[in-house]
C-alpha positions as CSV (number, residue, x, y, z in Angstrom):
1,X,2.2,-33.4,-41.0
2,X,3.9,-36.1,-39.5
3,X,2.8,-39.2,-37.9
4,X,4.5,-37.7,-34.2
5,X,2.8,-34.3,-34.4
6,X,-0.9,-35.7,-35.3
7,X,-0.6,-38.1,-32.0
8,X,0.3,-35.1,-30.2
9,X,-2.6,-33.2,-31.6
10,X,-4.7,-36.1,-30.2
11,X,-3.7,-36.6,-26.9
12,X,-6.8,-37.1,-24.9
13,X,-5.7,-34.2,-22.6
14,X,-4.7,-31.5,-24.7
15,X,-7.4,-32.4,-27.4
16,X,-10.0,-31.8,-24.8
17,X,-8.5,-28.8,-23.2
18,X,-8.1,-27.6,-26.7
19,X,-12.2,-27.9,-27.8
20,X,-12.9,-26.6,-24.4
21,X,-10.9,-23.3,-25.1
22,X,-12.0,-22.6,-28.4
23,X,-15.5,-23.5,-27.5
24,X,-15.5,-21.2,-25.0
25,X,-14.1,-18.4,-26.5
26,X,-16.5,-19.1,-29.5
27,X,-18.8,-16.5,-27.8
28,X,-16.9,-13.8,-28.8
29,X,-18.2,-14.2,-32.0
30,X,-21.9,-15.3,-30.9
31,X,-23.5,-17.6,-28.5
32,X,-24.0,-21.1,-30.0
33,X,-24.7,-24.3,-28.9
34,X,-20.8,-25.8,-28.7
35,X,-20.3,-22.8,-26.1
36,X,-23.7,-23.7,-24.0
37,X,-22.7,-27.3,-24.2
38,X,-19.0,-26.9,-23.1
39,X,-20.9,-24.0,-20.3
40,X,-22.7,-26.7,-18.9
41,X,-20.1,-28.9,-18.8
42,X,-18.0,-26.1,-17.0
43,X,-20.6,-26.5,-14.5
44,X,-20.8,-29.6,-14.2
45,X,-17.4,-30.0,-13.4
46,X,-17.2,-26.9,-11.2
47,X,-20.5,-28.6,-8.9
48,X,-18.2,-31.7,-8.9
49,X,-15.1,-30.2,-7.8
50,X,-16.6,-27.8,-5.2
51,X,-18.3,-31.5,-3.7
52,X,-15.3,-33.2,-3.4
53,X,-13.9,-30.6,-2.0
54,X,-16.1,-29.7,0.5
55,X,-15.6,-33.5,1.8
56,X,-11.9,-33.7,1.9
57,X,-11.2,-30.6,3.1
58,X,-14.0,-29.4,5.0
59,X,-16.5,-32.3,6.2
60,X,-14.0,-34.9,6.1
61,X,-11.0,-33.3,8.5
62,X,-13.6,-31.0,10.7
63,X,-16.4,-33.6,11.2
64,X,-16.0,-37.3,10.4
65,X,-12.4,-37.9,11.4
66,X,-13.1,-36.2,14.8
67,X,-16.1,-37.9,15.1
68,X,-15.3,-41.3,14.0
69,X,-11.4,-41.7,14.7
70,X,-11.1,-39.0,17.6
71,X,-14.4,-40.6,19.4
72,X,-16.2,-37.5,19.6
73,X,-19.7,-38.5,19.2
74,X,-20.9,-34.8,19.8
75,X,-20.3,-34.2,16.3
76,X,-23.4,-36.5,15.0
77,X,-25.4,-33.8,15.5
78,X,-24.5,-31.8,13.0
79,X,-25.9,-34.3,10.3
80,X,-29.7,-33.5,11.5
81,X,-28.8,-30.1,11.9
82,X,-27.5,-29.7,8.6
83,X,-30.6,-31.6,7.3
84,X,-32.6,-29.5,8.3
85,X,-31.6,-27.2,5.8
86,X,-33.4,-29.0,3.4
87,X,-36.9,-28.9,5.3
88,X,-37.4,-25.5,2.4
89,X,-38.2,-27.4,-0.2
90,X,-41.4,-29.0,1.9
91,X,-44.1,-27.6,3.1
92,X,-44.6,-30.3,6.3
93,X,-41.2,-29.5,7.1
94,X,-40.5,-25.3,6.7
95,X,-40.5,-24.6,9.9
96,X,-37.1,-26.6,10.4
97,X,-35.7,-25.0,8.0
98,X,-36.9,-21.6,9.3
99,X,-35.3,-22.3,12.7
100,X,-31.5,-23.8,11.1
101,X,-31.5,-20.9,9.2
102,X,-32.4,-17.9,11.9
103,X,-29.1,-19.6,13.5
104,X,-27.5,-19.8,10.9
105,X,-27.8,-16.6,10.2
106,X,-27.2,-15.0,13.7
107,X,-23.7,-17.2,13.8
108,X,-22.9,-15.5,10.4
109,X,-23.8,-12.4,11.4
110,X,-21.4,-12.5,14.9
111,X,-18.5,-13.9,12.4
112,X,-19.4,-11.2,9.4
113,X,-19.1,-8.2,12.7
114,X,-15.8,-10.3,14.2
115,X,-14.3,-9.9,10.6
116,X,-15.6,-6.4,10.4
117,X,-14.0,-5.5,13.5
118,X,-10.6,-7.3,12.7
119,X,-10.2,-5.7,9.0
120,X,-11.4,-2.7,9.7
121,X,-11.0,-1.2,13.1
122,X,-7.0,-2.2,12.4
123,X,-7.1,0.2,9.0
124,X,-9.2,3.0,11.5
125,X,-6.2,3.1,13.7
126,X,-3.9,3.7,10.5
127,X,-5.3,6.2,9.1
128,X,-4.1,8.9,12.1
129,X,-0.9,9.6,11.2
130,X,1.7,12.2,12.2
131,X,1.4,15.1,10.3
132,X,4.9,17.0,11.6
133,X,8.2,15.8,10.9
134,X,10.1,15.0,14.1
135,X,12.1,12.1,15.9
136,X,11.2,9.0,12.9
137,X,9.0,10.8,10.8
138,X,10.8,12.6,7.7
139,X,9.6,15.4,6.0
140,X,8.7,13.6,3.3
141,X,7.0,11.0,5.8
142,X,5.1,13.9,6.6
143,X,4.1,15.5,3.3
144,X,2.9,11.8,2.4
145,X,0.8,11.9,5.7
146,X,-0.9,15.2,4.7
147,X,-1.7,13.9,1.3
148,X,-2.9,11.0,2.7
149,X,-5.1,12.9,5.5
150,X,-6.6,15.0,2.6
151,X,-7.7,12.6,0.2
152,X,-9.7,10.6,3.2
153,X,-11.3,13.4,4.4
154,X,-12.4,14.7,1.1
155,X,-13.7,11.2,0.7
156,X,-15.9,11.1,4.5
157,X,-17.1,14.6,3.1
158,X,-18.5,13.3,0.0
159,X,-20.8,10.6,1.9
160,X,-21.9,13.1,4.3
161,X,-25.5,12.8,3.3
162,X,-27.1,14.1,6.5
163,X,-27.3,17.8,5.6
164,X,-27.5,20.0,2.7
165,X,-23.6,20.5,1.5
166,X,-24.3,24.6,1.1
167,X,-21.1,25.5,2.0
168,X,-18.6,26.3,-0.8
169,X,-15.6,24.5,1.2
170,X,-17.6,21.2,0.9
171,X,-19.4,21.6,-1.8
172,X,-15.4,21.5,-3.5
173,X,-13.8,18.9,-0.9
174,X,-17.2,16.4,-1.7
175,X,-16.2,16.7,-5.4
176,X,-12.8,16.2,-4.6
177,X,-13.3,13.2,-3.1
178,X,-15.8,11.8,-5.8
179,X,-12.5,12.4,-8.4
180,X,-10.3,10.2,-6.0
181,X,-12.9,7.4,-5.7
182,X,-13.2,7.3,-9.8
183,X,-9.5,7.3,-9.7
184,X,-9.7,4.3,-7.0
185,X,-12.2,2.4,-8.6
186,X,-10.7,2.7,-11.9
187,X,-7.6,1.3,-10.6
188,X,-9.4,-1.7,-9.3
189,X,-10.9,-2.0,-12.8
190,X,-7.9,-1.6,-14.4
191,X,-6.7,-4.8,-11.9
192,X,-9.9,-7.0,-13.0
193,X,-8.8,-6.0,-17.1
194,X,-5.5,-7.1,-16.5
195,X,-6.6,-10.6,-14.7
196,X,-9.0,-11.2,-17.7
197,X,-6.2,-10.8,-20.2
198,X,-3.5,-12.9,-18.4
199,X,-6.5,-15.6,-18.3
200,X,-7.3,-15.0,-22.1
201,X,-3.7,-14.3,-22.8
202,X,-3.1,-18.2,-20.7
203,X,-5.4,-20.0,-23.1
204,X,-4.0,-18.6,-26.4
205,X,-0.5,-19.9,-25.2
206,X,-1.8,-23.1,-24.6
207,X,-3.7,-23.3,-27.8
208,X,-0.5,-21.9,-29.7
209,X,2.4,-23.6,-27.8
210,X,1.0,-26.1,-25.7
211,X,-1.3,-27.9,-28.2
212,X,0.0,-26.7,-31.9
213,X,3.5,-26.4,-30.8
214,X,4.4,-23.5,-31.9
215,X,6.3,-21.7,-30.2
216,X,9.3,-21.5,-32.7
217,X,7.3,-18.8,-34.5
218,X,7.1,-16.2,-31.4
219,X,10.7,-16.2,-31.2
């Protein structure tokens, strides 16, 4: 092993990245305390990261720069607002916490319906589609459309939980619909899998190439 190769295997940088990868993948073979250690380090980090950025790109631009450099004093009232928040963790002080948080809650619950609305009313719209082939819709255009048309109301029947589903007709189109949402939600699984990998498949090429160097082998 030469003198070159063992200072690259302990550059700060890689060396740590290095332990943190193998320390976390350690769990594969059992939990132990190298993988709750580098966990809570994880954490730490993470906690860290999400503060800093919460102040440069969300407190920072959207409150104190408009406050303090645009003059608009107004905003000084969101500090006792959001300190309010705190007012949980005391008993003397609940009830301010009770109040930020009933606002808080009706603001999120106007954005959470605006979003609603915006996502889904749009996808609503789309899913009436021309089901005869004329002026800029082909036949197959059309034969999609049907397909399409089918599937979705197979999967409406299959919620319909209101009455008894005695009928024959959609007792079938309710299990119909049940078989396309395994298909759909396996898909989405197969999507999650596939991230997972690429993330495992990420660390063993930095372990392997990055750190070890060698990539010579694999080719």
């Amino acid at each position: 092993m030469s003198a070159d190769y063992l200072h690259h295997l302990l550059l700060p940088k890689l060396l740590l990245g290095a332990i943190g990868t193998i320390a976390i993948l350690s769990l594969v073979f059992r939990e132990n305390k190298l993988y709750r250690l580098f966990e809570h380090v994880f954490l730490g980090l993470a906690t860290g990261y999400g503060l800093a950025t919460t102040w440069t790109q969300v407190l920072r631009p959207k409150w104190w720069d408009p406050m303090v450099g645009g003059g608009e004093w107004i905003w000084i009232l969101a500090a006792p607002l959001g300190l309010m928040f705190y007012g949980v963790y005391t008993k003397k002080f609940a009830w301010m916490a009770r109040l930020i948080f009933g606002l808080y809650f009706g603001l999120a619950a106007g954005t959470v319906f605006q979003g609603f609305a915006e996502e889904y009313v749009p996808q609503i719209r789309a899913s009436f589609k021309p089901l005869i082939a004329h002026g800029a819709v082909t036949a197959a255009m059309a034969v999609n459309n049907w397909i399409f048309v089918i599937i979705l109301i197979c999967v409406l029947v299959y919620f319909f939980f209101a009455f008894e589903q005695n009928s024959a007709v959609i007792k079938r189109s309710a299990s119909a619909g049940r078989v396309m949402l395994m298909i759909a939600f396996g898909a989405i699984f197969g999507s999650t899998i596939m991230i997972r990998e690429a993330l495992l498949i990420d660390r063993i090429r930095f372990l392997l190439i990055e750190w070890l160097q060698l990539g010579h082998i694999f080719r």
